[in-house]
N, C-alpha and C positions, 0 to 999 in steps of 0.2 A: 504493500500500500504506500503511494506516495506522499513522502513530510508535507503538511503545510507550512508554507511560508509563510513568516511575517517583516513585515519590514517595519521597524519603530522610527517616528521622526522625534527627535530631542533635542532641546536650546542647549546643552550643556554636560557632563557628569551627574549622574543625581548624588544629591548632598544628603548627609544623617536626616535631615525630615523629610528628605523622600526614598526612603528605604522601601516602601511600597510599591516603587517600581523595580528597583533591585531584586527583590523575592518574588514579584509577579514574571520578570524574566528568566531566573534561575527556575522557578517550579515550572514554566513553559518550554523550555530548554530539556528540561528530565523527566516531559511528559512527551516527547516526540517532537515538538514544532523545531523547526526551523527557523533562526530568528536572526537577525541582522538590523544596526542601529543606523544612521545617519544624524550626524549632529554637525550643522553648520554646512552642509554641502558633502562633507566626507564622512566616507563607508570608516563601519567597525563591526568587530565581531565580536566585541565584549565592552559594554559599558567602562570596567577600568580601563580601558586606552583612550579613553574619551577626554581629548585636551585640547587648548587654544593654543594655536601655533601665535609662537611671539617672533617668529619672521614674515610679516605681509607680504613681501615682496614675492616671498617663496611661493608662497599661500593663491598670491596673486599669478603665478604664472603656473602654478597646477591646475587653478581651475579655468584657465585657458586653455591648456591642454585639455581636460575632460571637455570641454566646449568642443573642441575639434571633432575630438572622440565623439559626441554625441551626431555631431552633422555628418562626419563622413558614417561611421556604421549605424547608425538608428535615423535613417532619415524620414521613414511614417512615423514615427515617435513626435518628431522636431514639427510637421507636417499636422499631426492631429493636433498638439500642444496648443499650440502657434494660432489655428483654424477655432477650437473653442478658444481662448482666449480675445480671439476677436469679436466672436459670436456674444459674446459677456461684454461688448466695448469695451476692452482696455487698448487703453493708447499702444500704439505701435512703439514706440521706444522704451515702453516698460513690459508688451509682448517680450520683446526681446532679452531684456533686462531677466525677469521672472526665466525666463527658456536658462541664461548663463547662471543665474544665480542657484538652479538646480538642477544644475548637468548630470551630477553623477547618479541621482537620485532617480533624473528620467532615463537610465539606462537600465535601471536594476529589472529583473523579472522577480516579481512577488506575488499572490494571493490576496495579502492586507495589505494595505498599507495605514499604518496606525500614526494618528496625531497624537504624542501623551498628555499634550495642554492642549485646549483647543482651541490658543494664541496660535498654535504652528500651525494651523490651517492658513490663514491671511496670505491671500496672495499663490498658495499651491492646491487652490479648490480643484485644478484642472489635471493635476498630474494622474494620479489613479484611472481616470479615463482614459489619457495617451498611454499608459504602458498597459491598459488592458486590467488592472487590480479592484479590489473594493474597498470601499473608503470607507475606513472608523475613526473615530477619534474617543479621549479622554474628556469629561468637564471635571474640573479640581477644585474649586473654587476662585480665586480673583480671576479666574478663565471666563466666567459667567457672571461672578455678584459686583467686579472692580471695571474691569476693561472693557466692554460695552459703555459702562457710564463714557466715559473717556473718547469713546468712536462708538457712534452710535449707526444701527445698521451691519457693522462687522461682518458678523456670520448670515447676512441675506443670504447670499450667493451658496457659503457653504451650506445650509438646507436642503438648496434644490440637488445636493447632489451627495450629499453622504448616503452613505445604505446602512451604517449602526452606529450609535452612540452609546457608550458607557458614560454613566454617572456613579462616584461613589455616596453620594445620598441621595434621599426623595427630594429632601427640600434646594437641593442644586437643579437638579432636571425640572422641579415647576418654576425655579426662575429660569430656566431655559425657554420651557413655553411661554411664558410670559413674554417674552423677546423675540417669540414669533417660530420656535423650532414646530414644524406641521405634525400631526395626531399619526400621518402615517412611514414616517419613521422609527425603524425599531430601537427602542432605546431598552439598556439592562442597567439597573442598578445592582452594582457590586462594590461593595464594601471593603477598604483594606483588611488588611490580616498581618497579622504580626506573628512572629516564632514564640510563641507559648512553650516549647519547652527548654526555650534562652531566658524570658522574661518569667520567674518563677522564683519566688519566696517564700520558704518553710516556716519562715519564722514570723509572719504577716499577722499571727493574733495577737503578739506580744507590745506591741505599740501603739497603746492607748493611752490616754492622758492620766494614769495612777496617782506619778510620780508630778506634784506642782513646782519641782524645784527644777526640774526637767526640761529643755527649751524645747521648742515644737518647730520643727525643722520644717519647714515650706519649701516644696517646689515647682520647678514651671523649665517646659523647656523647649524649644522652638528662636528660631531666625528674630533676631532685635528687630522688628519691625511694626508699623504702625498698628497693623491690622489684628496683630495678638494683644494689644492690648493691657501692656505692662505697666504702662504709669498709670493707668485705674486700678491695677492692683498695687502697685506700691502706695495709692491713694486710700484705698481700703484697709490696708498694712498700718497707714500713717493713724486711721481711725483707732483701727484695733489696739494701737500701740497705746493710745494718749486715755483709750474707754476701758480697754481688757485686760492686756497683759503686755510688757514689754521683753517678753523672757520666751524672744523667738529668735530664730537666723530663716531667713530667705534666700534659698540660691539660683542662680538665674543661668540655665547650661545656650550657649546657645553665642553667635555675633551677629554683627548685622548693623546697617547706616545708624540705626538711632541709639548707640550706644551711647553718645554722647549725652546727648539728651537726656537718658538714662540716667546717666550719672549723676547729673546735674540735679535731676527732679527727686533722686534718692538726699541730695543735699537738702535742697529746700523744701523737701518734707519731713530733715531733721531724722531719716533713717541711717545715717554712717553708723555703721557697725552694727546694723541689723541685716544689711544684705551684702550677696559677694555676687559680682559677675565670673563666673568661670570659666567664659570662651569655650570654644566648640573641644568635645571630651570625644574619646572614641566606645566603641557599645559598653564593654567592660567596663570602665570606668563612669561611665551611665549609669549601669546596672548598681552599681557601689552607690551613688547617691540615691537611687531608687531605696535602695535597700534599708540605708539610715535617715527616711524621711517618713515623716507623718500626715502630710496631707499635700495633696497635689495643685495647685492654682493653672486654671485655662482661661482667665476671663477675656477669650478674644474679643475682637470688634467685630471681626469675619474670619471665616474656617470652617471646611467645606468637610472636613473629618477630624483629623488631628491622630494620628498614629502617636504620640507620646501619652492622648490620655488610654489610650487602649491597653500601653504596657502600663504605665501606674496602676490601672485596674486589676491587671495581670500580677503584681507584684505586690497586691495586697494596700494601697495604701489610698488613704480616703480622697477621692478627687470632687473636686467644686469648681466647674466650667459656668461659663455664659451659655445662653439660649442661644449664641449664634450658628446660623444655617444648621450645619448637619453634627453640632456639639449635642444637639436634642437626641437626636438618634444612636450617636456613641452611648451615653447616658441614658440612663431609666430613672429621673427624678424621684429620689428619696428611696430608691431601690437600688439601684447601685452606683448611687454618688446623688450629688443636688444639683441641681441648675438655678442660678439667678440670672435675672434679666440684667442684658450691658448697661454700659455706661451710669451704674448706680452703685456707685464705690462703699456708699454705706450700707447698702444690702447686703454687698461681698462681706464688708466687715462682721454684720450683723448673724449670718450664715457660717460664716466660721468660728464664732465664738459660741453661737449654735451648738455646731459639731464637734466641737471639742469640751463640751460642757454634757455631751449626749451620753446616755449608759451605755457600758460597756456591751452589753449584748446587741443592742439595735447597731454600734458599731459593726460588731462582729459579722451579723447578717449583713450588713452592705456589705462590706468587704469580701464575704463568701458567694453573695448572689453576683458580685461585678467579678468576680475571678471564674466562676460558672459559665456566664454569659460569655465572658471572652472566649474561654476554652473554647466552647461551642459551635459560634458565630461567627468569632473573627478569628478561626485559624487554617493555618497555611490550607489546607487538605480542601476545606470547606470554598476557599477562594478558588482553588484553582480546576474543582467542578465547574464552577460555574464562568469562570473564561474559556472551560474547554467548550462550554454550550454556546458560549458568543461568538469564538470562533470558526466552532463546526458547522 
């Protein structure tokens, strides 16, 4: 029986918060497919070789070469390309542009060809038809809840022509239709999944609030960026500090542009020496702060899933996200974990002091029904059923 092919398009290396695509290739990989990346124009066969050349010039005259290479041997390719592209009006000088800028990619023969954000679609709705494949793509989030605001209309053109859509929530794919995705498009929601038998903690009954002398270790861990949401929690932090209890550390695993910011806003709400930035850790060492932490903070702005609250779950330790997009669906409000609504810093405060004042047994049971539900739901085995059905 012949492999399926798939071919992944990708902006870059996926980074520690997108580990989700890393395990979604390796289980597709040792379930039979056939699988090959493109990231920037050039072919890979393994995610780790996936790098930015810091010679352009070089960069620049390979992918003139593959330009050549596409016109002298794939000349229906260039010909179909070219022809819908025109059929869509685009200018003739970005016909062309769009043709070089994904040479190598219009030569590949594939089965899929998969967008992993559904920003990579923009501008290559056409490819999948010139080389004969079927077009799917990813929604992730700021793929759907952010970048639309920004270019409005985006994905017109990509509706009329995808054949499948993965979403990893419900509440991604109705802001999709909201934005015009048609009813007869097949769309799968599938859910990341994480290595449950790496993210496991034996010791997960033991850390409950007994001991008041005890600090209550907080954490949170994701990309410094606007849309997780960090300074409402160190806002909520500042509450808890000045109304509850001063006798916490908050650590923060993770880099990203608004460190600075960060820092600053941990000054002037008078947190120095209640929180530490830790910069990007690798799993093992992840796992370690998992381990000696008591409750987990996600209060994004937007997050479309968040695979770090899944391993906290996993690892026994009490998590308190925001209601944003598909945080609802990670979590089972007051079953295995709580959700407050964003941007209400003293609710966050108000809910953690909550749950850490709660009896030991209603703990307990959160902690066991959120480590249950993971097992379950979001693991490896259970995800890659159901990509084997997206893609068959």
């Amino acid at each position: 029986m012949r492999k399926i092919k798939l071919c992944f398009i990708l902006s870059n290396k996926p980074s520690y918060s997108e580990t989700f695509l890393t395990l979604k290739f390796l289980y597709l990989k040792k379930n039979g497919y056939d699988i090959v990346f493109f990231s920037d124009n050039k072919k890979y066969l393994s995610t780790e070789n996936i790098k930015s050349s810091k010679f352009k010039i070089i960069k620049f005259i390979s992918s003139i070469i593959a330009f050549f290479k596409l016109l002298l041997l794939s000349p229906s390719r260039v010909h179909k390309f070219l022809k819908l592209e025109k059929f869509d009006q685009v200018l003739l000088i970005k016909r062309w542009k769009h043709l070089f800028l994904n040479s190598r990619i219009l030569q590949e023969k594939t089965d899929y060809l998969h967008f992993s954000f559904l920003t990579l679609s923009d501008t290559r709705e056409n490819i999948a038809s010139a080389i004969g494949a079927k077009m799917s793509a990813s929604i992730r989030g700021f793929d759907i809840s952010i970048y639309p605001l920004k270019n409005p209309g985006c994905y017109n053109k990509l509706w009329l022509k995808i054949d499948k859509l993965h979403s990893i929530s419900n509440a991604l794919l109705v802001e999709a239709k909201n934005i015009g995705l048609p009813p007869n498009i097949k769309t799968h929601i599938i859910e990341p999944s994480i290595d449950t038998e790496f993210f496991t903690n034996p010791l997960f009954l033991k850390s409950n609030f007994d001991n008041k002398k005890q600090k209550i270790h907080f954490l949170t861990i994701g990309r410094l960026h606007w849309k997780k949401g960090i300074e409402y929690t160190l806002e909520a932090l500042a509450i808890f500090k000045e109304e509850y209890s001063n006798n916490f550390i908050y650590s923060i695993i993770g880099d990203g542009i608004e460190k600075e910011r960060l820092i600053y806003a941990v000054k002037s709400l008078g947190l120095d020496g209640f929180v530490e930035f830790k910069g990007t850790l690798k799993a093992n060492e992840i796992k370690e702060f998992y381990m000696k932490s008591n409750v987990y903070l996600q209060y994004s702005i937007q997050e479309g899933f968040c695979n770090s609250v899944l391993e906290a779950q996993a690892m026994g330790l009490l998590v308190i996200a925001s209601n944003a997009e598909g945080l609802e669906e990670n979590i089972i409000d007051r079953q295995t974990g709580w959700i407050v609504k964003k941007y209400e810093p003293k609710l966050l405060a108000k809910k953690i002091e909550n749950v850490i004042n709660m009896k030991n047994y209603k703990l307990d049971l959160v902690r066991k029904n959120a480590i249950e539900r993971v097992s379950k739901k979001f693991s490896k085995e259970n995800q890659m059923k159901l990509f084997k059905k997206f893609y068959d």
